[in-house]
Structure formats: structure tokens, C-alpha cells
C-alpha positions in Angstrom: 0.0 0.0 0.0 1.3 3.1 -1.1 2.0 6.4 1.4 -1.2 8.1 0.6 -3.3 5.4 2.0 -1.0 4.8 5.1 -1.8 8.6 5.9 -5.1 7.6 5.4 -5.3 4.8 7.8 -3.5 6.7 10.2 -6.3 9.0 10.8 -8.7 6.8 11.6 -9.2 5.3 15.1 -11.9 3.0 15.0 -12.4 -0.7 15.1 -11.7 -0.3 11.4 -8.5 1.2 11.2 -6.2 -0.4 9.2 -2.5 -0.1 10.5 0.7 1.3 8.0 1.6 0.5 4.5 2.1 -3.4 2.6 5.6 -3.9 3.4 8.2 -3.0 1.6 10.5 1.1 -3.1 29.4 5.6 -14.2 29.4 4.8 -11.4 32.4 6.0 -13.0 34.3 3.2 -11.0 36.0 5.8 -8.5 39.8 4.7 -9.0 40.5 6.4 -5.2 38.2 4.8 -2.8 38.4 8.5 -1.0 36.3 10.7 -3.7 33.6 11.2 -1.2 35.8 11.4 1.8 36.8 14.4 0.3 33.8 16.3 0.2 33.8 16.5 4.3 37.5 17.1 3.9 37.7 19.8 1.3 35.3 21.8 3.0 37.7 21.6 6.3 40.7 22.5 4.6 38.7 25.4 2.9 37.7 26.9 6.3 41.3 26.3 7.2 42.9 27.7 4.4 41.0 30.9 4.8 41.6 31.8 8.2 45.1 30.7 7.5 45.0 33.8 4.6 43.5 36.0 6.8 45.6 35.4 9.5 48.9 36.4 7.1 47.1 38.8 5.6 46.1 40.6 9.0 50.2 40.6 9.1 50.6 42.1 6.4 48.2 44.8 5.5 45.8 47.1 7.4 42.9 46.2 9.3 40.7 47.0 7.6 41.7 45.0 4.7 41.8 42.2 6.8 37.9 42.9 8.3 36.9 43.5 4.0 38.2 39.6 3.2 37.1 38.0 6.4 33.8 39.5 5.1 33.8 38.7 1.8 34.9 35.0 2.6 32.2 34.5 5.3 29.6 35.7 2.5 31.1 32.9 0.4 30.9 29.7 2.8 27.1 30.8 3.6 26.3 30.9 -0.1 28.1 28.4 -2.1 28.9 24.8 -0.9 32.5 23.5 -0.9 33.4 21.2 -2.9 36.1 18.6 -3.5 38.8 19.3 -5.6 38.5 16.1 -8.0 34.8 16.3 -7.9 33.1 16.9 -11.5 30.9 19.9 -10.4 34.2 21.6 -9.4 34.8 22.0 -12.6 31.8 23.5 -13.6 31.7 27.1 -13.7 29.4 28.4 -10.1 26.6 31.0 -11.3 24.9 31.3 -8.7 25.4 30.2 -4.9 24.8 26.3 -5.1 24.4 26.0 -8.5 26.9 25.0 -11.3 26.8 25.0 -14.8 28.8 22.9 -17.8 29.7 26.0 -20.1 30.2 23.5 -23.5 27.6 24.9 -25.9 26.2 21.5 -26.8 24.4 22.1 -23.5 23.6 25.4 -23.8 20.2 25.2 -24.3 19.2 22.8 -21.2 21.5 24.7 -18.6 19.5 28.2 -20.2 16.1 26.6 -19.4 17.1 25.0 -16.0 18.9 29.1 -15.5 15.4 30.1 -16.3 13.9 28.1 -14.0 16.3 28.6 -10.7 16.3 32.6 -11.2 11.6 32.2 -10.7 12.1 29.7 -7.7 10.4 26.7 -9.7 13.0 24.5 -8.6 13.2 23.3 -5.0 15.7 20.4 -3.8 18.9 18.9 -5.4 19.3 18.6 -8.7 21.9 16.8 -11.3 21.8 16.5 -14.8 24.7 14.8 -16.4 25.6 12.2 -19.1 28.2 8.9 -18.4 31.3 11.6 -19.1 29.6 15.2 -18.4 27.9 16.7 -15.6 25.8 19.6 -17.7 24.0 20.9 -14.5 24.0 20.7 -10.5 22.0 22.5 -8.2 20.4 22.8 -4.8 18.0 25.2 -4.3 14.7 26.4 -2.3 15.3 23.6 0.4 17.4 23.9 4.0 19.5 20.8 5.7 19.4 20.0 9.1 21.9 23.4 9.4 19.9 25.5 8.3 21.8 26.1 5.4 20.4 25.6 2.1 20.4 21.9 0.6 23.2 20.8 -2.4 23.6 18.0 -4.7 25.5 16.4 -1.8 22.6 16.5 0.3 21.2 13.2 2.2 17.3 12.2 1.2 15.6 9.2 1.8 15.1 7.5 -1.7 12.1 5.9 -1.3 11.3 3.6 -4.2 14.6 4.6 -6.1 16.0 1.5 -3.4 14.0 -1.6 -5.5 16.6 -1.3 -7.8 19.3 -1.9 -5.4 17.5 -5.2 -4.5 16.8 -5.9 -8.1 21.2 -5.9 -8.6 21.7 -7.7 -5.2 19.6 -10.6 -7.1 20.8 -10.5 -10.2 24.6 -10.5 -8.5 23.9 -13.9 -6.7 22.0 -15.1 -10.4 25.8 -14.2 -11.8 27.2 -15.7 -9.3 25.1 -19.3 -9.9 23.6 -19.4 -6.2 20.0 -18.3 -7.8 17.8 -18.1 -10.7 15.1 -15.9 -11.4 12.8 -19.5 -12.0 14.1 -20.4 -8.1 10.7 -20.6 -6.2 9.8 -19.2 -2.7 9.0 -22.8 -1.9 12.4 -23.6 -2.7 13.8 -21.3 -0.7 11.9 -21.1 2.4 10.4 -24.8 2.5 9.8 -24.4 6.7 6.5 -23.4 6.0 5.4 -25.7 4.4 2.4 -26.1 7.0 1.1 -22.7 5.9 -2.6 -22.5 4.7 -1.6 -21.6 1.0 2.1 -22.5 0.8 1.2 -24.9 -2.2 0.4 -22.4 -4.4 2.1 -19.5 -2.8 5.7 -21.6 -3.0 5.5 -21.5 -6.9 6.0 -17.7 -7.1 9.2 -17.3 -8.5 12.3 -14.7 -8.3 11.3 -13.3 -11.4 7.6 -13.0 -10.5 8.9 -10.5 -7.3 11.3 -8.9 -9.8 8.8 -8.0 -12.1 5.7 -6.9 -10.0 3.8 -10.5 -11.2 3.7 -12.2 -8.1 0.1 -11.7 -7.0 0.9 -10.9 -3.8 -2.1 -8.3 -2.9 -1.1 -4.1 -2.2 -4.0 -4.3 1.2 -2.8 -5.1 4.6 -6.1 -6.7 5.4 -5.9 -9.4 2.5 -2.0 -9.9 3.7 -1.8 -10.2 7.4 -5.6 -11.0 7.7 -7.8 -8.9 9.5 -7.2 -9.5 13.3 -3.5 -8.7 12.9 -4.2 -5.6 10.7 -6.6 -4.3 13.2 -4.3 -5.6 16.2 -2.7 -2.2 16.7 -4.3 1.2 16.7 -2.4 4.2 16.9 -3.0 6.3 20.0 -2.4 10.0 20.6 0.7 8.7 22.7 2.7 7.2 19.2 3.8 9.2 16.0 3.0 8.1 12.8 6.6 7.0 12.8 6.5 4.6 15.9 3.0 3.5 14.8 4.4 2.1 11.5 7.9 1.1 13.5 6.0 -1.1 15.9 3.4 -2.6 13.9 6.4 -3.6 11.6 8.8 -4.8 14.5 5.3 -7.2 15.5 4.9 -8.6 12.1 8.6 -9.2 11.1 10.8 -12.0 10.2 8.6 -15.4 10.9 5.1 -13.6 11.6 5.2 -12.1 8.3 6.6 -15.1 6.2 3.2 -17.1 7.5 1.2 -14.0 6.4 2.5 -14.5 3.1 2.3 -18.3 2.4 -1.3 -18.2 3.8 -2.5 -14.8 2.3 -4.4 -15.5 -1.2 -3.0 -14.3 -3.9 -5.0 -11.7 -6.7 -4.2 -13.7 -9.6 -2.1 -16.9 -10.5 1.8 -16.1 -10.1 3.2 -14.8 -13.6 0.4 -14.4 -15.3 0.0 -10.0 -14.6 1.4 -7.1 -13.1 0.0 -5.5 -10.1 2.8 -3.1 -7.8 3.0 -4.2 -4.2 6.2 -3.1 -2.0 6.1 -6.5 -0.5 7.8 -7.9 -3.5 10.9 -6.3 -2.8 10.8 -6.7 0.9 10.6 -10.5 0.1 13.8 -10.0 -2.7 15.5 -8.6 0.1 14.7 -11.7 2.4 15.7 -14.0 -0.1 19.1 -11.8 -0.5 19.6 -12.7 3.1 18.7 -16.0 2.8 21.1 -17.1 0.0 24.2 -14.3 0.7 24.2 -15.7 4.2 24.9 -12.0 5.5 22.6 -9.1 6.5 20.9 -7.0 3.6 22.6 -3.8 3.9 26.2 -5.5 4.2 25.2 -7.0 0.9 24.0 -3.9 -0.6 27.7 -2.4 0.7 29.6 -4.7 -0.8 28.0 -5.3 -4.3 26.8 -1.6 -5.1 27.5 1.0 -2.1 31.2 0.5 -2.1 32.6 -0.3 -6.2 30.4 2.7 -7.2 32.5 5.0 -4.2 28.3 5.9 -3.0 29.9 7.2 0.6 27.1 9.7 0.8 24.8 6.9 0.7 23.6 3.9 3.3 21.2 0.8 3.7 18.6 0.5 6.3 20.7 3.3 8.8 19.5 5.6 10.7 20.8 9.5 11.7 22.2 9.9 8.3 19.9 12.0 6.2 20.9 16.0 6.0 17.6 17.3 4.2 15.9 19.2 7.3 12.8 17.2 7.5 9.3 19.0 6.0 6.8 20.3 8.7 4.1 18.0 9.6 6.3 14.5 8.0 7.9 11.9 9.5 11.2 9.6 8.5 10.0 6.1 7.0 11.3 3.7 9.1 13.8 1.4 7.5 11.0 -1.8 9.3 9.0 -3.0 6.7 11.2 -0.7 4.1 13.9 -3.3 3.4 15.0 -3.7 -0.7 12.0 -1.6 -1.1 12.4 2.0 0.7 15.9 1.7 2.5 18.2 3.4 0.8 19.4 6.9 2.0 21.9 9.2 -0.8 22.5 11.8 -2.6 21.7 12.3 -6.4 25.6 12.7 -6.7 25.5 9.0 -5.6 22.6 8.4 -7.6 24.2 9.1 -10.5 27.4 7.0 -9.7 24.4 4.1 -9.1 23.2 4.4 -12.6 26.0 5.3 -14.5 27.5 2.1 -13.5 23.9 0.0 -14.1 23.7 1.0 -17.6 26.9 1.2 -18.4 27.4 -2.4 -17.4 29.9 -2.2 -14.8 27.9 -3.3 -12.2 26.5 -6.7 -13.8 27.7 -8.8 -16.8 26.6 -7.9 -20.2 23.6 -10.6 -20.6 22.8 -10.3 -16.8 22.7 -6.4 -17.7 20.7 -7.1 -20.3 17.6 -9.6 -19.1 17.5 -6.7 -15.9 17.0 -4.2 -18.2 14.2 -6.0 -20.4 10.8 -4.7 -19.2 7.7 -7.3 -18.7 4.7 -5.0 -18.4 6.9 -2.5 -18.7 8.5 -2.8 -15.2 12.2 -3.9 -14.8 14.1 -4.2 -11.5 12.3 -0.7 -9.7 12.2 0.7 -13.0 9.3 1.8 -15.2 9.9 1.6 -18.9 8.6 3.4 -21.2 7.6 2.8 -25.2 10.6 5.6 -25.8 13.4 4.0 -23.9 12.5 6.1 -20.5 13.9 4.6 -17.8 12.1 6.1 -14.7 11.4 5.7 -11.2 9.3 7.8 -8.7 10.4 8.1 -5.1 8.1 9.2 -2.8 8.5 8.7 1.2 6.1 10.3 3.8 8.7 13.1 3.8 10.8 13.6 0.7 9.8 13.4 -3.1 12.3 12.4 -5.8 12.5 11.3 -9.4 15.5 9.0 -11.3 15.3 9.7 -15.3 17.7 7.8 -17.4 17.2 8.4 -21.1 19.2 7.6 -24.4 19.2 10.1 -27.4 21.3 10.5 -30.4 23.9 7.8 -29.0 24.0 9.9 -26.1 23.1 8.4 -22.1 21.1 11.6 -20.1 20.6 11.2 -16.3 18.1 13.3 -14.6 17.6 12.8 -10.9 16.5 15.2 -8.8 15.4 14.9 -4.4 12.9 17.7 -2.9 10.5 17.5 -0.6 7.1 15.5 -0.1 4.3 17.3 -2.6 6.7 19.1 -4.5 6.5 18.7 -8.3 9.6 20.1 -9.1 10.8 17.2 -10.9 8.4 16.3 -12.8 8.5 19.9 -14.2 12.0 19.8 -14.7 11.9 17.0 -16.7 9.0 18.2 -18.6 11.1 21.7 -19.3 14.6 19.6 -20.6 13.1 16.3 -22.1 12.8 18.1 -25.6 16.2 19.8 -25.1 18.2 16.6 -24.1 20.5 15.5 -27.1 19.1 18.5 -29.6 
């Protein structure tokens, strides 16, 4: 069940009410492991640097040229974000506190409309835009961080649904590594409950029925856990939204859910349509578990986090995320959210994420290329459209987000932009650029 109708439950506090959501949404192949490390770092040794200046310069020359570039340098660091000195957007050219532009004219006539739109205030949140070698256009804007300071592309959000396709490459790593198929079944791989009241048919839903949304496996908490469990907690005016969804979760975890699901019926045969439920990729996640023999999120480090340098970036973590939270929202809370809402980065590290998935150096070239092959137009957390879109729509009970990946003219263009919950800044930025990318 999607956000919108978790809210919606949440407000109710009758017999009726129906508790949380259905469980759980190149690289360029870093060649120093300390890219990001450097980010934190530069902006120390920019600080340092500068009151090292000043500190010669008060020796040097009069005070009052001393008080003008202390000024004039405090201005600076409240404006414009450091940045490191190997980073791609420091070579852009900086326009504009945190935004920064690729001056090439083939790209003239995107960074002029995204200009356009920054100088009115239509875009809120951090933006890239960038192709496998370039980065044409980076930006935070309209958004604070948890200092008060306005947000920039290295900026922390919640990604929401952008996380599926992390689970959808943990799977097809193990498939390259031989210790699963997409035709293994559930049965297969969790035969203990056998003694569940639907685990005959249940079992046969395979890895590629989770992977492509084709499971069956019904988007309602009632017709999932079953009605008394649904309606076993009620949230009281003594619990947040965010401990009601954490404790209902924590109760229904690990072996109380795995019953739900091999005695839940199913909305249609396995394999035979698509319907979107979360709890697909909560149970790729379990099954990631189950055959890596480690926890999720060390998996997700090791496969995707760490070869794509994403240090800005974590699996089911808390404290991490720098966006200053929206009034009235709530984190998600990583229970329940596992290979489905997870995954906390930055659209920097978003970028180094899909650079690497579509430039095939994160999985071999035929693994790269059955993930990547839509069934009802839906591949590994992406949506794929009759144009060669690649898209995916975040959307937590606090942040908003959008992951474009499109190919024109033999050219790769990345769009990915985080804001806040109920903004429609990205969808209007991709709106403005779509007709300008590759023209």
C-alpha cells in the first residue's frame, strides 16, 4: 500500500482502522576509494585555508583589509557549498550560490532553461543532470539541511522507491554468481512453512515473479496479514505516525510475516500479470539474506555502495539523512522498508548508481541485459517506457524524488533530482529539458 493510503489509515481510530503500508521502493568506477571522503574534507581545509590567509594577511596589510576579506569570505561559505577538488561539479563554472553549470555549448540550451527556472524559484531540492562523461547541471535550491543552510547536490534524502533497484542488482549478482535463478521458487527457498494454509500455491512464485511486480501478492494489509493482525494495533495519541508504522512492523517481522505471506491469497495466478505491491521487494530482500548468508545492507555495501565509491549513501541506517525534515512529515522507518524504501543518498551518488547500471559495470553484459528487459513495462524498480525512458518515482512520507535515465542521439542523459514531499519540481523539470536533451 502506497504512502497516501498509510496517511489515510492513520487518521482513523476506530475498530476499522487499518495499520501502516504493505511492506516494503558511471558509477564512473571511483579509482580512489576517497572521492567522497573528500567532500567533508575539502570543506575543512577550505575553512582552514581561509583563516590561514587571513591570519597572514592581518600581518601584512591594514585592518581593515583584513575585516573586508574576512567579510567577503564568510559571505562565500554561507552561499556556495565547498566542494572537492576532484569532484566533476568543481569543474563546472558556479553562477549562482549552489548552483553550477557545464559552459560546452552542446548544452547550452538545457543549462539556459534550467537558468530560467532557478532565477523564478520553480526549482526546489537537489538537482543533477549529467551524461556517463559530463555533468551539464547541478543545483540545490529552495530547500534547507538539518543546518539551516540551504540543501546541495551532496545533500542526504531518503530514496524511497529509487532503493528496488538496489535489490533488483543484489539478485541478479547472486543469479551471476550461480547461487540463484530468477525461475528459483519461494517454496524452494523457504520450505519451513510448508504447513502454511496456502504455501502450495504460494511456493510456486518465483524470483522473477517478485522482480517484475507479477507475483500476486495483494497491495491491502487486510488481505495480507488478515484482519485481526491488521486491526491488532491502533495508533494512539501517545505514538507518532513514525512509531506506529515502526512497531506494527517490529510485530509482524521476520517469521510472523513469512506465515502472512504463504497463507495470504494471492490476486491472480503467479506470472500471469502485473500489479505493484512493495512486498515484493521486501521479500527479494529476504531472499538476498537468505542465499548471501549476510545481513541486507552489508550486501548492498559490498556489491553496489562500495565499487560505485556511493559514501554519501547507506542501507537501512538511521541519523544519516541531511535534508531538514518538512513540517508536519515523518522519517519512513527502514522496518518494513527493506529492498524496497531503505536506501538513504545523494543524487551525486545516484548518479554514480546508474552510470555504473547502464553502463554495465555493475553486472555482466547478458545479466545487464535480461534486468533491463521490461515485462509489463516494469524492470528491477524501473518503469519503462515505449521511448526507452527509464524512470522511477520516489516518494516517502517526507521527501519526493524522481531517477530519469534516457538515451538520445547515442548519447546516455541522467536526470535525478530529491525535494521534498508534494513538491512537483521534478516532474517539471523533466517536462522543461526532455525536448532539449541531445538536440
Amino acid at each position: 500500500m502506497n504512502n497516501a493510503k498509510f496517511r489515510k489509515v492513520l487518521s482513523l481510530v476506530t475498530a476499522s482502522t487499518l495499520i501502516s503500508a504493505m511492506v516494503l521502493s558511471s558509477c564512473t568506477f571511483i579509482q580512489t576509494e576517497t572521492a567522497a571522503e573528500e567532500t567533508t574534507a575539502a570543506s575543512e581545509t577550505t575553512t582552514e585555508t581561509t583563516e590561514t590567509t587571513v591570519a597572514t594577511t592581518t600581518s601584512e596589510t591594514t585592518e581593515a583589509t583584513t575585516t573586508a576579506t574576512e567579510e567577503t569570505s564568510a559571505t562565500t561559505s554561507e552561499t556556495t557549498a565547498a566542494l572537492p577538488a576532484n569532484d566533476e561539479i568543481s569543474k563546472l563554472k558556479n553562477v549562482n550560490g549552489n548552483v553550477w553549470i557545464n559552459e560546452d555549448a552542446q548544452y547550452s540550451a538545457v543549462v539556459n532553461e534550467l537558468l530560467k527556472q532557478t532565477d523564478k524559484g520553480a526549482i526546489s531540492g537537489s538537482l543533477i543532470v549529467a551524461t556517463d562523461t559530463d555533468v551539464i547541471f547541478a543545483s540545490g535550491t529552495g530547500l534547507k539541511d538539518i543546518n539551516g543552510k540551504e540543501v546541495t547536490p551532496y545533500t542526504t534524502y531518503e530514496a524511497g522507491s529509487i532503493s528496488k533497484s538496489f535489490a533488483a542488482v543484489c539478485i541478479m549478482k547472486l543469479v551471476e554468481d550461480g547461487k540463484l535463478t530468477l525461475n528459483t521458487t519461494l517454496g524452494e527457498i523457504f520450505p519451513e512453512y510448508k504447513n502454511c494454509k496456502r504455501f502450495d500455491k504460494n511456493s510456486k512464485i518465483t524470483v522473477s515473479d517478485l522482480f517484475y511486480m507479477r507475483s500476486g501478492i495483494p497491495d491491502d494489509p487486510v488481505k495480507f496479514f488478515g484482519v485481526d493482525l491488521a486491526l491488532s494495533y491502533v495508533q494512539d495519541e501517545n505514538r507518532t505516525p513514525e512509531e506506529s508504522q515502526r512497531d506494527f512492523y517490529k510485530k509482524v517481522e521476520g517469521k510472523t510475516y513469512m506465515e502472512c505471506l504463504f497463507s495470504c491469497e494471492l490476486g491472480f495466478d503467479p506470472g500471469t500479470q502485473y500489479e505493484f505491491a512493495d512486498a515484493n521487494y521486501y521479500i527479494l530482500a529476504l531472499i538476498v539474506e537468505d542465499v548471501a548468508g549476510m545481513p541486507y545492507e552489508d550486501y548492498v555495501n559490498k556489491v553496489i555502495l562500495t565499487p560505485c565509491a556511493m559514501t554519501s549513501s547507506s542501507s537501512m541506517a538511521y541519523g544519516d539523512i541531511t535534508a531538514a525534515l518538512p513540517k508536519d512529515t515523518f522519517y519512513n522507518p527502514f522496518e518494513g522498508s527493506m529492498g524496497a524504501k531503505d536506501i538513504h543518498s545523494t543524487v551525486t551518488d545516484i548518479l554514480n548508481f546508474d552510470r555504473a547500471l547502464f553502463g554495465g559495470k555493475l553486472l555482466k553484459s547478458d545479466t545487464s541485459k535480461v534486468f533491463l528487459t521490461p515485462a509489463d513495462t516494469y524492470a528491477g524498480g524501473w518503469t519503462v517506457e515505449t521511448n526507452g525512458l527509464y524512470h522511477c518515482e520516489s516518494d516517502t512520507f517526507a521527501f519526493h524524488g524522481h531517477n530519469y535515465v534516457f538515451e538520445q542521439n547515442g548519447k546516455r542523459y541522467y536526470v535525478i533530482m530529491f525535494t521534498a514531499v508534494g513538491d512537483k519540481s521534478p516532474e517539471n523539470v523533466w517536462k522543461s529539458i526532455s525536448p532539449l536533451l541531445g538536440k
